[in-house]
C-alpha positions in Angstrom: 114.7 85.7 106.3 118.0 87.5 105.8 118.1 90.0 108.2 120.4 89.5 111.2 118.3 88.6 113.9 118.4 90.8 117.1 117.5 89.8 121.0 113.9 92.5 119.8 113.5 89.9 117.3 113.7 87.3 119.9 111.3 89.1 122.8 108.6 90.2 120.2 107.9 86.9 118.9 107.6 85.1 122.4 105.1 88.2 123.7 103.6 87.7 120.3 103.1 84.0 121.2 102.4 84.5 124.7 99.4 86.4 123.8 97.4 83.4 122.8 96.7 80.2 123.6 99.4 77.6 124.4 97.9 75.4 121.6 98.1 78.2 119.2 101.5 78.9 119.6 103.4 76.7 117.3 101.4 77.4 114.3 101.6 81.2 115.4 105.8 81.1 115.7 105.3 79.1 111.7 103.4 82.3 110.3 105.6 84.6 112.1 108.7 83.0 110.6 106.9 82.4 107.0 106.1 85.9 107.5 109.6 87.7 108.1 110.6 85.6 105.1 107.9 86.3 102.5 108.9 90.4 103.9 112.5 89.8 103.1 111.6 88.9 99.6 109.5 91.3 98.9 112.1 93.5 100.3 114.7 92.7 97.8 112.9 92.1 94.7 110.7 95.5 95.1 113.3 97.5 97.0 110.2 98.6 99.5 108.8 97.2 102.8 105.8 94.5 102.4 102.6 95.9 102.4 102.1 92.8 104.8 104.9 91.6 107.3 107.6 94.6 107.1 111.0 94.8 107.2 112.1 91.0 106.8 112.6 90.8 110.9 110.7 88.6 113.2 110.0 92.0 115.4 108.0 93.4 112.4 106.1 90.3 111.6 105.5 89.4 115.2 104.2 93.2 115.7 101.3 92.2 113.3 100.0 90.5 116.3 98.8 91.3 119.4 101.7 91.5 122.2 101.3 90.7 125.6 103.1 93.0 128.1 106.8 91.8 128.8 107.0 89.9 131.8 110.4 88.6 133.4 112.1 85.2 131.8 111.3 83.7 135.4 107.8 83.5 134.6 107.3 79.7 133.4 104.8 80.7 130.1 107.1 83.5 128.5 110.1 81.0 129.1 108.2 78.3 127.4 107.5 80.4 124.1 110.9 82.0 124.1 112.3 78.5 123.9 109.9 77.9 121.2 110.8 80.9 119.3 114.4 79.9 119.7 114.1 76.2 118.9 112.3 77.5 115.9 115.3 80.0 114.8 117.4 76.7 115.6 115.8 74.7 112.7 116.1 77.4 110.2 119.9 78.2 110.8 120.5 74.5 110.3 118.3 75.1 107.2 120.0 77.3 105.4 123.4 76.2 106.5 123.3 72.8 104.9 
């Protein structure tokens, strides 16, 4: 993923999450992620979107999914996979800053 990642980015991929199940969630934010990063490749190397996952963002891969309506960060579930999402981002900036 080489895009710059935007708060959209952010939002889609936790009401992409929020969508399913609480035990599906983890492995959902992985193929969201492995997603926006398979798009960016394809994006430079063929100089067109992927047929697949986009754009390269997370907003485009997570929109691949079903989203749930945006609720407010007070409710407990949307703050719980937004923290995911972030803690997620979190691992691959340390990633590909080392």
């Amino acid at each position: 993923m080489r895009r710059p990642i935007l708060p959209g980015d952010i939002c889609s991929t936790a009401r992409a999450l929020l969508a399913v199940a609480p035990a599906e969630r983890r492995a959902l934010c992985e193929q969201i992620f492995a997603g926006a990063g398979q798009a960016s490749h394809h994006l430079r190397r063929h100089r067109q979107l992927c047929p697949d996952w986009g754009d390269g963002s997370l907003s485009a891969a997570a929109r691949r999914f079903q989203l749930a309506d945006e609720p407010f960060y007070d409710a407990p579930q949307y703050l719980a996979c937004t923290r995911l999402v972030l803690a997620r981002l979190a691992r691959h900036i340390r990633r590909n800053t080392e």
